[in-house]
C-alpha positions as CSV (number, residue, x, y, z in Angstrom):
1,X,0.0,0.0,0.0
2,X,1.5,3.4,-0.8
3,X,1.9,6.3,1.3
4,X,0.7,9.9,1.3
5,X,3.2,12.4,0.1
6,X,3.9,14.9,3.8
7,X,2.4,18.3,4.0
8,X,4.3,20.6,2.2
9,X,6.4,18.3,0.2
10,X,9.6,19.1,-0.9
11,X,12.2,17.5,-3.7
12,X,15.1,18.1,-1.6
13,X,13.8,16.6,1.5
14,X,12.3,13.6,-0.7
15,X,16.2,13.3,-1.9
16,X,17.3,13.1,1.4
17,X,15.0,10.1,2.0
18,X,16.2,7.9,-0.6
19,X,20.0,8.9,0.3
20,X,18.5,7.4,3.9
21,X,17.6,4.5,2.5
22,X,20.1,4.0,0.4
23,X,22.7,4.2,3.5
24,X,20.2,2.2,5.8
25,X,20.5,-0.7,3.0
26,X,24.1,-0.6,2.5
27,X,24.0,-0.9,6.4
28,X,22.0,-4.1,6.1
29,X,19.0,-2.4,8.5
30,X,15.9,-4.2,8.7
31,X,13.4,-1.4,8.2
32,X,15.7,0.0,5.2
33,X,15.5,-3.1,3.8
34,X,11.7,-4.2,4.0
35,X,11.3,-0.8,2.3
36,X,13.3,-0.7,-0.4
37,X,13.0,-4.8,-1.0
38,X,8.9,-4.1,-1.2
39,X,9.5,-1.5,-4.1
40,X,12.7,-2.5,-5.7
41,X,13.0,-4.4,-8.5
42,X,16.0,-5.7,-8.4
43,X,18.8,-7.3,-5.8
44,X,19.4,-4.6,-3.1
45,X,23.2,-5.3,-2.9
46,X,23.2,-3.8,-6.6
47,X,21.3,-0.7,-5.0
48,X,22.2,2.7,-6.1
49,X,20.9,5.9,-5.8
50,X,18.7,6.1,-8.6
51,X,17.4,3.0,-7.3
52,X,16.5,4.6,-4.2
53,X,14.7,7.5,-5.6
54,X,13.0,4.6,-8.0
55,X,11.7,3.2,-4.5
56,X,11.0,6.9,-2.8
57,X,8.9,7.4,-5.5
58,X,7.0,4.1,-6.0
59,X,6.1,4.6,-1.8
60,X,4.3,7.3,-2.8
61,X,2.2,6.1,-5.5
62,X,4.5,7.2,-8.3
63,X,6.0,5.2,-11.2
64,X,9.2,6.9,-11.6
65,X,11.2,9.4,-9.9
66,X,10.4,12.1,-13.2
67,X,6.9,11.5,-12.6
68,X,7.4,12.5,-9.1
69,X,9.6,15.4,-9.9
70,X,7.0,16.7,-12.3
71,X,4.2,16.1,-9.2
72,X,6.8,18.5,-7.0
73,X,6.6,21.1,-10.0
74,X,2.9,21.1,-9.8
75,X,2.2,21.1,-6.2
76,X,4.7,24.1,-6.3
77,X,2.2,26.0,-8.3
78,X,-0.8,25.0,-7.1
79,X,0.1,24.7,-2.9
80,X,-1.3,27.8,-0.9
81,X,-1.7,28.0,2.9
82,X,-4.0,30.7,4.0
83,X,-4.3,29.8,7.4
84,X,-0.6,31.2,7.9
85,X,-1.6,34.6,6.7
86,X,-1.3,36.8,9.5
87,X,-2.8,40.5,9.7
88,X,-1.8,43.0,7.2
89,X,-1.4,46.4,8.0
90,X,-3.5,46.9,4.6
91,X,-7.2,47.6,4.6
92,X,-8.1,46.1,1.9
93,X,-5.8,42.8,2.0
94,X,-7.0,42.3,5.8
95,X,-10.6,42.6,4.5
96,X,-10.2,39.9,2.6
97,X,-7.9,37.8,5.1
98,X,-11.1,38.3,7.6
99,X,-14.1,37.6,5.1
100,X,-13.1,34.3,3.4
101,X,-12.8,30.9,4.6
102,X,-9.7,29.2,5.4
103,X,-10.7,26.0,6.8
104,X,-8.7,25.9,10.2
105,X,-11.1,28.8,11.7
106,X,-14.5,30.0,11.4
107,X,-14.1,33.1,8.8
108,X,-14.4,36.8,10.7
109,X,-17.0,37.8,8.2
110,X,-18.5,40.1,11.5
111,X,-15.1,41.6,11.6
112,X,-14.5,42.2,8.1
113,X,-18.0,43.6,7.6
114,X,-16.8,46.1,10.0
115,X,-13.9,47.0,8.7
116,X,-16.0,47.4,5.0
117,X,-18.2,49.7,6.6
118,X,-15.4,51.7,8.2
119,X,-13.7,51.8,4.9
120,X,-16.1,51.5,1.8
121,X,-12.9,52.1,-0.7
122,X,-12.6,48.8,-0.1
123,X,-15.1,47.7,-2.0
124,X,-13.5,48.3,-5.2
125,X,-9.6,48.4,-4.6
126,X,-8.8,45.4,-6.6
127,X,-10.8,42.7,-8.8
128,X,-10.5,40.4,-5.8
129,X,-12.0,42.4,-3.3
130,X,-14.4,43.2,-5.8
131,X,-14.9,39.7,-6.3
132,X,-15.5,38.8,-2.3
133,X,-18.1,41.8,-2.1
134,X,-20.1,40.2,-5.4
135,X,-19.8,43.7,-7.4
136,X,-20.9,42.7,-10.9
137,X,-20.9,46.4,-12.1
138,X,-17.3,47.2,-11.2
139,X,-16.1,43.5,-12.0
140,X,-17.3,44.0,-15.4
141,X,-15.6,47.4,-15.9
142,X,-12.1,45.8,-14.6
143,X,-12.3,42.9,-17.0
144,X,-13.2,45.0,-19.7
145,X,-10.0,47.3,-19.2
146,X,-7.6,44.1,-18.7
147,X,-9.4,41.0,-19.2
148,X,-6.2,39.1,-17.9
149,X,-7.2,40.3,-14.4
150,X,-10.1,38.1,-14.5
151,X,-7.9,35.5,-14.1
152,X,-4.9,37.3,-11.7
153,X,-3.6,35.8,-8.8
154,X,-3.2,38.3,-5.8
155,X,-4.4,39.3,-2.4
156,X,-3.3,37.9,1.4
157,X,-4.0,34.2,-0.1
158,X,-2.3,34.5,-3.6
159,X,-6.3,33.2,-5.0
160,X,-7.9,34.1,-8.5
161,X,-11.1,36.2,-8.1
162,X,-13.3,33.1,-8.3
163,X,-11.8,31.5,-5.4
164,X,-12.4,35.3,-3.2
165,X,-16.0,35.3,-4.5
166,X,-17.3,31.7,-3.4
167,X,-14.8,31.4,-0.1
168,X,-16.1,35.4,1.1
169,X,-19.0,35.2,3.5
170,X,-20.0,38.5,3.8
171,X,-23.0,39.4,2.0
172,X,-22.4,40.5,-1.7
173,X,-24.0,42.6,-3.8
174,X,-24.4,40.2,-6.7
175,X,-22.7,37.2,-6.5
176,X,-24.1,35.2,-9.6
177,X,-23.8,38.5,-11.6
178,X,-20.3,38.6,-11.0
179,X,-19.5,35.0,-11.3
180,X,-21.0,34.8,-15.2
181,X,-18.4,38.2,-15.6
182,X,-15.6,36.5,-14.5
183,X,-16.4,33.5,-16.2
184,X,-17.0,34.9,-19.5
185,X,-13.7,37.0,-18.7
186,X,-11.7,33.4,-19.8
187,X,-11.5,32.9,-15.2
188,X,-11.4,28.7,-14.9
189,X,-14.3,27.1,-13.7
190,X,-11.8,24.8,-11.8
191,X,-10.1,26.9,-10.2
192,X,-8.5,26.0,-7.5
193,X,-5.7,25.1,-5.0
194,X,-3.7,22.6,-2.8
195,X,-3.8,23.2,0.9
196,X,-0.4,22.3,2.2
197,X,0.2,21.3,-1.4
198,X,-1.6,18.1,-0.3
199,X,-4.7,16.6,-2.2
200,X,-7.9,16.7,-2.9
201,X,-8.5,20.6,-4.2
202,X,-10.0,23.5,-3.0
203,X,-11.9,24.5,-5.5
204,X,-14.8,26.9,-6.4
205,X,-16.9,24.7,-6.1
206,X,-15.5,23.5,-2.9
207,X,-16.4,27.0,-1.9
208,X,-19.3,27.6,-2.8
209,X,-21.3,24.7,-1.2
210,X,-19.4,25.3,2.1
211,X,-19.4,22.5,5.1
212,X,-16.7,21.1,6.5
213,X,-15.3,19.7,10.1
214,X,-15.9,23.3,11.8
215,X,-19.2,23.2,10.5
216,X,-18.6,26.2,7.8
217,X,-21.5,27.8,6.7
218,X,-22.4,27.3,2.7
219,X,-22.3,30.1,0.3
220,X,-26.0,31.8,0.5
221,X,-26.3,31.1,-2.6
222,X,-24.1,27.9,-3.2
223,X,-26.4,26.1,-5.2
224,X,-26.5,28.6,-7.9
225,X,-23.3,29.5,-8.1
226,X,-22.4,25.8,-8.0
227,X,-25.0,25.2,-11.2
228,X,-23.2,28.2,-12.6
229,X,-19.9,26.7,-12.6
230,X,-21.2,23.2,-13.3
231,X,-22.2,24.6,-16.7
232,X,-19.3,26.2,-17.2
233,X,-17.1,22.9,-17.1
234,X,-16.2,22.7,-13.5
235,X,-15.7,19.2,-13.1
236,X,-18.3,17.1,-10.5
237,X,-15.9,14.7,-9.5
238,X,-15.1,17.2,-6.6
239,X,-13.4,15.7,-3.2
240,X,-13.3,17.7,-1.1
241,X,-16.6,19.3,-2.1
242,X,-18.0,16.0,-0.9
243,X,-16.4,15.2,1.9
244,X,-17.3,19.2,3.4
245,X,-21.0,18.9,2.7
246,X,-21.3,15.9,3.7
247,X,-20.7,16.7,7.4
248,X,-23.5,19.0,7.2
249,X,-27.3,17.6,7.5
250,X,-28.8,15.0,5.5
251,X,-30.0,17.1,2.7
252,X,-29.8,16.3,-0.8
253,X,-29.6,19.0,-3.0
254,X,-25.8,19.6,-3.8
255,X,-25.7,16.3,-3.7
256,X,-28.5,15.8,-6.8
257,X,-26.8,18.8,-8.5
258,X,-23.4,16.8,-8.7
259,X,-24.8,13.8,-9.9
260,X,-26.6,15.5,-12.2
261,X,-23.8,17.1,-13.7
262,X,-21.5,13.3,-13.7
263,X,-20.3,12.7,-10.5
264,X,-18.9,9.2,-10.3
265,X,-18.3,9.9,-14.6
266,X,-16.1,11.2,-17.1
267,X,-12.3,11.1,-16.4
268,X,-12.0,13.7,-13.4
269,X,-11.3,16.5,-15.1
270,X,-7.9,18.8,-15.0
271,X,-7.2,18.3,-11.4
272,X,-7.2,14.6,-11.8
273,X,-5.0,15.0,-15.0
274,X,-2.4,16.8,-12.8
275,X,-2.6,15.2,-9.9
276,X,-3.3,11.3,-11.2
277,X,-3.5,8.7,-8.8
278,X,-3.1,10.9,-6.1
279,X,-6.6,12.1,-6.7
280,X,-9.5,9.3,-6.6
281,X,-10.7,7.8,-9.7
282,X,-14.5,10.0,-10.2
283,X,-15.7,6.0,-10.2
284,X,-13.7,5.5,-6.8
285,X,-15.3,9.0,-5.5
286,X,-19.1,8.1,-6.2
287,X,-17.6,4.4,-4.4
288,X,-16.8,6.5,-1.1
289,X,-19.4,8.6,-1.1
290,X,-21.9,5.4,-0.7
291,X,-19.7,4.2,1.8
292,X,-19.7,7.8,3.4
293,X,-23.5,7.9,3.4
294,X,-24.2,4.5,5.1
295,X,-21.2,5.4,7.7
296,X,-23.1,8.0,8.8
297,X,-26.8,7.0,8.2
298,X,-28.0,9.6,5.6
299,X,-31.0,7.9,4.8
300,X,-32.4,10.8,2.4
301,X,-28.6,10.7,0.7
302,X,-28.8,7.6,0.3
303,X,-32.3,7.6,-1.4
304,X,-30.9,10.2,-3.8
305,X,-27.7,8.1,-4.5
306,X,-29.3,4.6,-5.3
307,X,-32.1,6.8,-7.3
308,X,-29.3,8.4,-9.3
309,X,-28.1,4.6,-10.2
310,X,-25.1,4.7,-8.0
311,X,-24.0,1.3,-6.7
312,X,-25.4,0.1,-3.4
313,X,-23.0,-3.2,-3.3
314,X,-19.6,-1.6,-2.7
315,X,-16.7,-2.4,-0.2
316,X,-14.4,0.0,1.5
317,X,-10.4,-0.8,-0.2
318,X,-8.0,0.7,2.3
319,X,-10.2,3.5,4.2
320,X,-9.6,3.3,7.5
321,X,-13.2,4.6,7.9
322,X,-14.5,1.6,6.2
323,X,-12.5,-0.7,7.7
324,X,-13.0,-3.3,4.8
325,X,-16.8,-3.3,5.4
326,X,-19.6,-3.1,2.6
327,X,-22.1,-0.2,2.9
328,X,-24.7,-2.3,4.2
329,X,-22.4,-3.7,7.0
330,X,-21.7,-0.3,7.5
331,X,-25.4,0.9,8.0
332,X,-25.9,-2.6,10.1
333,X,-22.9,-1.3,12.6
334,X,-24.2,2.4,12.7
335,X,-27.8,1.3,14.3
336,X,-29.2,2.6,10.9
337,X,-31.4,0.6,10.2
338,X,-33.6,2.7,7.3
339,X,-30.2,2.8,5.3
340,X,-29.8,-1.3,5.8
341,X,-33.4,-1.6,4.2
342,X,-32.3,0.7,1.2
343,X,-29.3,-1.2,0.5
344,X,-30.8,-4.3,1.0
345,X,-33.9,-3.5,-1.0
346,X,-31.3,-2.3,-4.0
347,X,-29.0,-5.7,-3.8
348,X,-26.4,-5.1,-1.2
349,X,-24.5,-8.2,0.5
350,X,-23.0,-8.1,3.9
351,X,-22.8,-10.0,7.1
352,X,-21.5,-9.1,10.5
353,X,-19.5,-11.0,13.5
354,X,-17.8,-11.5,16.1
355,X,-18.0,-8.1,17.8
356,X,-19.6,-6.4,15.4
357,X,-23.2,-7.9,16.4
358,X,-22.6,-6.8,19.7
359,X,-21.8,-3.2,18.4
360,X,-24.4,-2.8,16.3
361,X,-26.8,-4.2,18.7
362,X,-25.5,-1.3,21.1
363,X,-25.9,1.5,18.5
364,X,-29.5,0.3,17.5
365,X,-30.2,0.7,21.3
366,X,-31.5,-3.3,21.6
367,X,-30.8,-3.9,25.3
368,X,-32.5,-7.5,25.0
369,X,-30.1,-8.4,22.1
370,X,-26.7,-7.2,23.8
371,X,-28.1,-8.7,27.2
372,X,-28.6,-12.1,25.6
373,X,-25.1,-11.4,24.0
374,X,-23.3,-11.1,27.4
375,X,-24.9,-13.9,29.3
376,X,-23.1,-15.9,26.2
377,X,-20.0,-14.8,26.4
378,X,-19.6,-12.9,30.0
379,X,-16.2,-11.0,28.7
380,X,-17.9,-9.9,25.7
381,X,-18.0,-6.7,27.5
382,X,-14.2,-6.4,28.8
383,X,-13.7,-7.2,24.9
384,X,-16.1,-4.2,23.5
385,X,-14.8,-1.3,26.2
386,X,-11.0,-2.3,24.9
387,X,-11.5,-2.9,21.2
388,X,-14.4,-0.3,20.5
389,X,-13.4,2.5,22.4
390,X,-15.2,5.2,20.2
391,X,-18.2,3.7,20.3
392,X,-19.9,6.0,22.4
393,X,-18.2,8.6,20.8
394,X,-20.0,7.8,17.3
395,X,-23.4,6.6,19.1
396,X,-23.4,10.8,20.2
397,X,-23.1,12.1,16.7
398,X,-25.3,10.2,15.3
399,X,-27.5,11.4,17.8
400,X,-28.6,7.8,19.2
401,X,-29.6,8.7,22.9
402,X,-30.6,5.0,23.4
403,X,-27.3,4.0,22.0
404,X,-25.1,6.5,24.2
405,X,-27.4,5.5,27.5
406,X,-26.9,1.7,26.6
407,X,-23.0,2.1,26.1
408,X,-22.6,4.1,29.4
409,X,-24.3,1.5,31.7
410,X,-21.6,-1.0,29.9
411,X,-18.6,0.8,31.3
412,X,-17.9,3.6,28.4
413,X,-16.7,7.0,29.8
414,X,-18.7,9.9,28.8
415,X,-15.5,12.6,29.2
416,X,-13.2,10.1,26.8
417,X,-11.3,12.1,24.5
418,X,-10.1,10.3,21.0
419,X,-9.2,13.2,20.2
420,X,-12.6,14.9,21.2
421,X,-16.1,13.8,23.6
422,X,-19.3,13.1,22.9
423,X,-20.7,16.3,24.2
424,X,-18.2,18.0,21.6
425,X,-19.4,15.9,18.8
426,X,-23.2,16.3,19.8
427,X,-22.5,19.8,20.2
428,X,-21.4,20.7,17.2
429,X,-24.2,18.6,15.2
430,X,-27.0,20.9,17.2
431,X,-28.7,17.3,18.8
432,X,-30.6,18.6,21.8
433,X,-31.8,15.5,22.9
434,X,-28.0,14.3,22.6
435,X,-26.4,17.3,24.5
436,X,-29.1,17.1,27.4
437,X,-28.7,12.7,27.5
438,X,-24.5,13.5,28.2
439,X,-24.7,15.8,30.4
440,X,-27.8,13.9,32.6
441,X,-24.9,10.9,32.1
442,X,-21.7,13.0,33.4
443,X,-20.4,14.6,30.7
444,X,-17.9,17.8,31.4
445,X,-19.0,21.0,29.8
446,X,-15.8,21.8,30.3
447,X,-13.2,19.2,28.8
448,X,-11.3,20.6,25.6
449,X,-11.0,18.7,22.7
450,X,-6.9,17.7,21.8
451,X,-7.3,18.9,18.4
452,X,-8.7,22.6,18.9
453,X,-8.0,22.6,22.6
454,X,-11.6,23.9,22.7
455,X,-14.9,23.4,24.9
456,X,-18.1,21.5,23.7
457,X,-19.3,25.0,24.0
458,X,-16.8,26.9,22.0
459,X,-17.4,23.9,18.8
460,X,-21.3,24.4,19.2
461,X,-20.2,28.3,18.9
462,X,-18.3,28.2,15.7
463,X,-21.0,25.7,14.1
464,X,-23.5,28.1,14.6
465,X,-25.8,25.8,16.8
466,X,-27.4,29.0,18.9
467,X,-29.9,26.7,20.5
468,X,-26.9,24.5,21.9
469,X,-25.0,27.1,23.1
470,X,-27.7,28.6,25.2
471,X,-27.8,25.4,26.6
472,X,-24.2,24.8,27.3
473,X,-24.1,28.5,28.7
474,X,-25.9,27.8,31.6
């Protein structure tokens, strides 16, 4: 199995590695030599160093050292990191710094709104703070005079205009109006970059529907400007698009919109051509997203997925999400039992055992089942709290009150972190029921996640979920 390149990769510190190696084999050391002898065509005592790059760069998924060169060149170009922008002593560069989102912070659009209103100039300083404040009007007159600026790279994050116009969350003027401008201006409808130079994208797209693990609002109008680029060529098979809305409730509609426009088709457009295997296959992407959806018990996704003629009989490859289980085994271990009927209505196979009976028994809340299950096997229990620690961790965000109060009177601590609790995940998922269940059960308001190094309050806080953080606030 290959490995992921690190953040930030670098040629120089990949040449480095294969010098390493090459000295750990000529040293006869045992984890030198499993590495290079599982990549390595040929006898290691005739290894070189071009050997050794051969074998750095089939680790990582590459054929050839070139090929991963070239990759190098490309992330190069493509890698941005706007989470290490700091302030700028600029008005109109922090405006945008404060309005768009980053991904490793809720976006200051208060702040930046602020600042806008203290200084309206602003508004029209550049094409891409023209672009984040949706001014079709003043767009079109900039294009007009240099249509190369529709496509410029500039501001705190070094973005194109498209990327300020569907990551900016403060409200805009006209915001379809000026993505058709920029768009017929020659601006890519892919558009896009490589957060720590790692993949999947960003892309407009990404931006424009929003979501993601701190609960990031969508654009306000996502959708559209999502159909706009759709139409335009932006390419479906978008990873990270997926993976971002996903996390937000079980609706449907980006998710109809994709497939309408080939997710899970075509050849993956220009970010798979650059990136190859290194992005999934758009075949592999509509695979995980199935998985994704019965993981998590999406039962109107998954309606929209199998209606859409997506497979239902598919087995997670490698994910450690998936742990090698089927979607319906998936569904089965979740407690969601309205996704098992779907998949099994539409073909799917799977069968669980061992422990997995006893978990999903647990997360579907059948006390008779898992009570039967421990007089059989009296250590069944020891065996559960030891090998399924996170159990009661996933029971809370799926929002399985049974579940959670079923696991607790097993042994499961409420306040475990791994990295973050129950009360943080119910938190930021906005599950009354949940939040008032853990904290009835012992959970601590308190504890801070070891991720963020934050409260269940401050993660309800930044996903919006005002009727949890009344609660919380108490």
């Amino acid at each position: 199995m290959t490995n992921r390149l690190p953040e930030n990769p670098s040629l120089g510190h990949l040449k480095n590695e294969a010098k390493q190696l090459l000295r750990g084999v000529r040293a006869g050391e045992s984890r030198a030599l499993a590495t290079a002898g599982g990549w390595h065509p040929g006898e290691l005592s005739e290894l070189r160093l071009a050997g050794a790059q051969l074998v750095v760069a089939r680790k990582y998924g590459f054929t050839s050292w070139p090929r991963l060169r070239a990759h190098l060149a490309m992330v190069d170009e493509f890698a941005r990191r706007p989470h290490e922008v700091g302030p700028s002593a600029d008005s109109a560069t922090e405006f945008l710094r404060l309005a768009c989102l980053t991904y490793h912070a809720p976006a200051s659009t208060e702040t930046a709104a602020r600042l806008l209103a203290a200084h309206p100039r602003i508004a029209d300083a550049s094409v891409w703070t023209m672009a984040a404040v949706g001014d079709a009007a003043g767009m079109a007159r900039a294009v007009a005079a240099d249509p190369a600026s529709a496509q410029a790279h500039g501001g705190p994050f070094g973005w194109e205009p498209l990327l300020y116009l569907t990551y900016s969350r403060v409200t805009q003027s006209d915001a379809v109006g000026t993505v058709r401008v920029l768009l017929a201006a020659g601006a890519d409808p892919n558009a896009g970059y490589l957060p720590e130079g790692l993949a999947p994208p960003f892309t407009a797209l990404t931006g424009a529907l929003g979501g993601g693990e701190l609960g990031q609002p969508p654009h306000p109008r996502g959708l559209e400007l999502a159909r706009v680029l759709l139409r335009a060529g932006a390419d479906a098979n978008d990873g990270q698009a997926l993976y971002n809305r996903g996390l937000l409730s079980d609706d449907t509609g980006y998710l109809e919109l994709l497939l309408e426009f080939g997710l899970g088709r075509g050849d993956g457009g220009p970010w798979r051509a650059r990136l190859g295997q290194v992005q999934d296959s758009p075949a592999r992407m509509l695979k995980n997203t199935v998985l994704t959806v019965a993981l998590r018990g999406q039962a109107g996704r998954m309606r929209c997925l199998l209606a859409h003629g997506a497979p239902a009989d598919v087995k997670g490859d490698g994910h450690p999400s998936f742990g090698g289980h089927t979607a319906l085994e998936l569904a089965l271990l979740g407690g969601h039992t309205e996704v098992a009927r779907l998949l099994t209505d539409a073909g799917a196979s799977g069968t669980l055992r061992g422990l997995d009976v006893a978990e999903a028994a647990i997360m579907r809340g059948d006390r008779e089942q898992v009570e039967q299950l421990l007089s059989a096997d009296p250590g069944l229990a020891r065996q559960i709290l030891t090998r399924r620690r996170d159990l009661l961790i996933n029971a809370a965000e799926y929002g399985r009150v049974p579940a959670v109060r079923l696991a607790c009177a097993l042994g499961f601590d409420v306040n475990a972190r791994l990295p973050s609790t129950a009360l943080h995940k119910a938190a930021r998922a906005g599950h009354l029921p949940m939040v008032r269940a853990l904290l009835e059960l012992g959970a601590d308001r308190l504890v801070r996640d070891h991720d963020y190094d934050a409260t269940p309050l401050e993660w309800a806080r930044s996903a919006g979920q005002a009727k949890v953080v009344e609660l919380l606030s108490r």
